[in-house]
Phi, psi and omega in degrees: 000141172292174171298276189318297140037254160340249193004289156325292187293305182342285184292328181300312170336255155358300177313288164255064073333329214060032170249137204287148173229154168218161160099007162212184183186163114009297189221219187237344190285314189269002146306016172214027184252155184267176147262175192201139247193097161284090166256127160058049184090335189244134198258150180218136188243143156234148162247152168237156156240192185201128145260359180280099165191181192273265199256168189266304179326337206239305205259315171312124154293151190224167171268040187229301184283163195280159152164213199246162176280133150288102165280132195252102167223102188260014203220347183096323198251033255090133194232129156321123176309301169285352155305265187345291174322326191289318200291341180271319194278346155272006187264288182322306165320316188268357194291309190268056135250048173205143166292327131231168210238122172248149194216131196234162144182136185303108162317141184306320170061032165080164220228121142269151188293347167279350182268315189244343184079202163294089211230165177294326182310343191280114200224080177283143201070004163314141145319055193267041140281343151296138177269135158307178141287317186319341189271322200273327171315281217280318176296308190301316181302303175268027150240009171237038151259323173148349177297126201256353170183122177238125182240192170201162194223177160106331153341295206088042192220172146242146172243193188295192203207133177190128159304098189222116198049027145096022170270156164251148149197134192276120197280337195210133179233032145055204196257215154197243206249097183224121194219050183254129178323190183056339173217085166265357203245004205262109213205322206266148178210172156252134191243131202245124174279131191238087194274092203244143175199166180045025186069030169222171172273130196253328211193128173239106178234185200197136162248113188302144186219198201202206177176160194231169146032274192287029163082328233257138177258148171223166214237150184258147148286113161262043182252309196213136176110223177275325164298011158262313184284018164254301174327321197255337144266011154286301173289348155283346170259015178279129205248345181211087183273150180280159171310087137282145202243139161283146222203037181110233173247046186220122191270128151278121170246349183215146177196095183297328180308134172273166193293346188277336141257053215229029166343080180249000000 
């Protein structure tokens, strides 16, 4: 099957389930449409993008054809401009029905020659525990567009962790139960708690995890072993780390409570 195809029985999958998805469509409207999400009151929208992908012929949504919403970096460094635009007027669009904005995207994780051909962009052996500038570029845009947290994925890494104007965002949250050939050694991952009170974010933490054998992820101590030693390459892969404090089996990264409701 081609990747629209793909795409389709996917999203058909979801569908009857009843699981909300963002970040592919039909059409390019509904790849940039959000899902959204009521809990205990409070709505929360999210968007995905993909900087990742093979030929824009197979994958992209158009406004005929099925595919994925795109963020565009053939350099690591610089974002297609209407991508960006696109990336504001769906943040601006979703701000006022929701109380928060989650905002995502699958890393470029290097460029190959089957995607783009011979290109400058093309960085095989790249370091993808390094975050890019494109990465940073693209979370800063969409929290000073109205976004309230951005994380990203698809390395197969974890990468660093930042406060910026006092938003957080985990640049890479590495894997869980991902059993795609090739990357069996590929194991560490995070899983992140997002704590909301009054419609705000009130506390963002994160816990390290792993996965055994039969695939089944289980959660680290990040006090000591390997949840620690994850821990302590989130703050060397931070270009501005932020404080963290251990909280149980939970890394604090962010933490808004004042101390008289800051039960511990």
């Amino acid at each position: 099957a081609s990747g629209r195809d793909s795409i389709i029985k996917s999203l058909a999958v979801l569908d009857a389930n009843g699981i909300l998805h963002a970040g592919a469509g039909r059409n390019i409207a509904e790849a940039h449409k959000p899902a959204i999400v009521t809990r205990k009151g409070v709505k929360i929208g999210f968007l995905q993008y993909t900087a990742r992908w093979y030929q824009d012929k197979d994958m992209i949504a158009t406004a005929t054809e099925a595919g994925v919403a795109k963020i565009t970096s053939l350099d690591g460094v610089t974002i297609d401009p209407a991508d960006l635009e696109l990336l504001k007027a769906d943040v601006k669009k979703l701000r006022p029905l929701v109380d928060i904005v989650i905002v995502s995207h699958h890393n470029r994780d290097g460029s190959t020659a089957a995607q783009f051909g011979a290109v400058r962009g093309t960085s095989a052996g790249r370091d993808r525990s390094k975050t890019e500038e494109y990465q940073k570029q693209f979370a800063r845009v969409a929290l000073d567009t109205g976004a309230d947290f951005v994380f990203g994925h698809g390395t197969h890494t974890i990468q660093g962790a930042e406060i910026y104007n006092g938003k957080p965002i985990l640049y890479a949250i590495g894997h869980s139960t991902f059993d795609q050939p090739g990357y069996e050694k590929s194991t560490d991952g995070l899983v992140a708690r997002v704590v909301i009170q009054g419609k705000n974010i009130l506390r963002v933490s994160f816990v390290p995890v792993t996965r055994d054998a039969g695939n089944d992820v289980y959660l680290l101590d990040p006090s000591e072993g390997e949840g620690a030693k994850l821990v302590q390459w989130v703050k060397e892969r931070s270009a501005n780390p932020p404080a963290m404090r251990i909280d149980g089996h939970e890394v604090v990264v962010m933490d808004k409570a004042t101390p008289a409701t800051n039960h511990r």
